[in-house]
C-alpha positions in Angstrom: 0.0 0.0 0.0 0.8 3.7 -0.7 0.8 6.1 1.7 0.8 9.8 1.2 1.1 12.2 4.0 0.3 16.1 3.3 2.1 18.5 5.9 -0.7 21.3 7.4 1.7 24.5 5.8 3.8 23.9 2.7 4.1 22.0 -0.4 6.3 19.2 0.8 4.9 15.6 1.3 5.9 12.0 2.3 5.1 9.1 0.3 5.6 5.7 1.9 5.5 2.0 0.7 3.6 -0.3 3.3 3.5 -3.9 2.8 -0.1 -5.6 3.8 1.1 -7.1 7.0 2.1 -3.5 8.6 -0.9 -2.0 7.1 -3.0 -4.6 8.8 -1.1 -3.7 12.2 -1.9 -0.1 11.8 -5.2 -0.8 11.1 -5.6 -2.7 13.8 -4.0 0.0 16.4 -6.4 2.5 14.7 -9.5 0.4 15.9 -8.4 -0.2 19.1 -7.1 3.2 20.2 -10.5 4.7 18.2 -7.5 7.1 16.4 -7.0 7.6 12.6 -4.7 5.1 10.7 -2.7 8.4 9.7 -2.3 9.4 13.0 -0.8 6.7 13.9 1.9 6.7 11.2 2.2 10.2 12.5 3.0 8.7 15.7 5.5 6.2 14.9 7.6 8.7 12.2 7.7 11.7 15.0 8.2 8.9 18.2 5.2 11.1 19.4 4.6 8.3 21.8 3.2 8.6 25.8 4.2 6.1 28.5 1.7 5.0 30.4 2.4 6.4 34.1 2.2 2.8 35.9 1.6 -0.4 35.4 -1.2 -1.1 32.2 -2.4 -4.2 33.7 -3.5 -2.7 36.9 -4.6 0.8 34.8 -6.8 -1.8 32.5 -7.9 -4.1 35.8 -9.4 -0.8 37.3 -11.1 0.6 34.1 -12.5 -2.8 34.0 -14.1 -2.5 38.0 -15.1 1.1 36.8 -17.2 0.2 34.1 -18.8 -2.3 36.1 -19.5 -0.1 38.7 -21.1 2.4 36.1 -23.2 -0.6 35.1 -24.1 -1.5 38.1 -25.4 2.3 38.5 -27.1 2.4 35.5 -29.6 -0.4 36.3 -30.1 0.9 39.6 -31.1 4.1 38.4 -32.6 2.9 35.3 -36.0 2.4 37.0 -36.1 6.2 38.2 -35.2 7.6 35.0 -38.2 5.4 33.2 -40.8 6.6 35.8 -39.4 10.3 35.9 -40.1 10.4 32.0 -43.3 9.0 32.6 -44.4 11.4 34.6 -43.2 14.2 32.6 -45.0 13.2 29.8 -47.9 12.6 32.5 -47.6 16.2 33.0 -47.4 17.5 29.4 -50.9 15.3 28.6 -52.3 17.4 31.9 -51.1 20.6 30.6 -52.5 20.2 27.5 -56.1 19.2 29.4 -55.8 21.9 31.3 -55.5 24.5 28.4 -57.8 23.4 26.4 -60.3 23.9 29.5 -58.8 27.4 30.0 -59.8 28.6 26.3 -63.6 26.9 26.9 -63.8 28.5 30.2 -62.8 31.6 28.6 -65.1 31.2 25.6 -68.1 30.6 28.0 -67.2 33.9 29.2 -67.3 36.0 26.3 -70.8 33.9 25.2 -72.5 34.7 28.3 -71.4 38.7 28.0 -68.1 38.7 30.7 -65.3 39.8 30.7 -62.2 37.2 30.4 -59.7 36.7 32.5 -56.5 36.5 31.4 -54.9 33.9 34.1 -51.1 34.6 33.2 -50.0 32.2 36.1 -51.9 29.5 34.5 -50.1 29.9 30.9 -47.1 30.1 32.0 -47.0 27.2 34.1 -48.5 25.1 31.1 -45.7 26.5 28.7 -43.4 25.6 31.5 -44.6 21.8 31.1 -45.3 21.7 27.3 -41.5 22.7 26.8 -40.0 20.2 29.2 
């Protein structure tokens, strides 16, 4: 495989003869680090490379107990998060009910010769729960 590298500023460039096997590695790196195959090229022609600061197997071992313990949260909380969205939608159905009563009330009023009332408190508390 060809690869061609493009510098950000300038007209100079790199061109570089890969055989499948490295391509394959590099490919591989770029899935597992979630990073750009030309990045990591990058990488290995600049030595931009970090060490990790300890030991990997004990770094991996505890993202491994954190993830755990994030899913162990999530289905704790999963139940609360289902019934808080139930009732929000609970209270959007109810504010809808609740204007549509406003404009009859108010209709009845102007029918029957009074004046309306404008009940600003109410709307505002129904836009407050048709938004959310």
């Amino acid at each position: 495989m060809k690869l061609v590298i493009k510098p950000r500023k300038g007209l100079g460039r790199i061109e570089i003869d890969m055989s499948p096997e490295v391509w394959s590695r590099v490919r591989e790196l770029s899935e597992r680090y979630g990073v750009p195959p030309e990045r990591i090229i990058e990488m290995a022609l600049t030595g931009d490379f970090r060490e990790p600061k300890g030991d990997l197997k004990e770094l991996e071992r505890r993202v491994k107990e954190l993830e755990e313990r994030v899913w162990e949260l999530e289905r704790e909380y999963a139940p609360l998060k289902f019934k808080a969205y139930g009732l929000s939608e609970d209270n959007k159905l109810l504010a809808i009910e609740l204007l549509g009563l406003l404009s009859e009330n108010s209709q009845l009023r102007r029918f029957s010769g009074m004046k309306p009332k404008p009940n600003r408190e109410l709307r505002r508390l129904i836009s407050y729960y048709l938004q959310a």
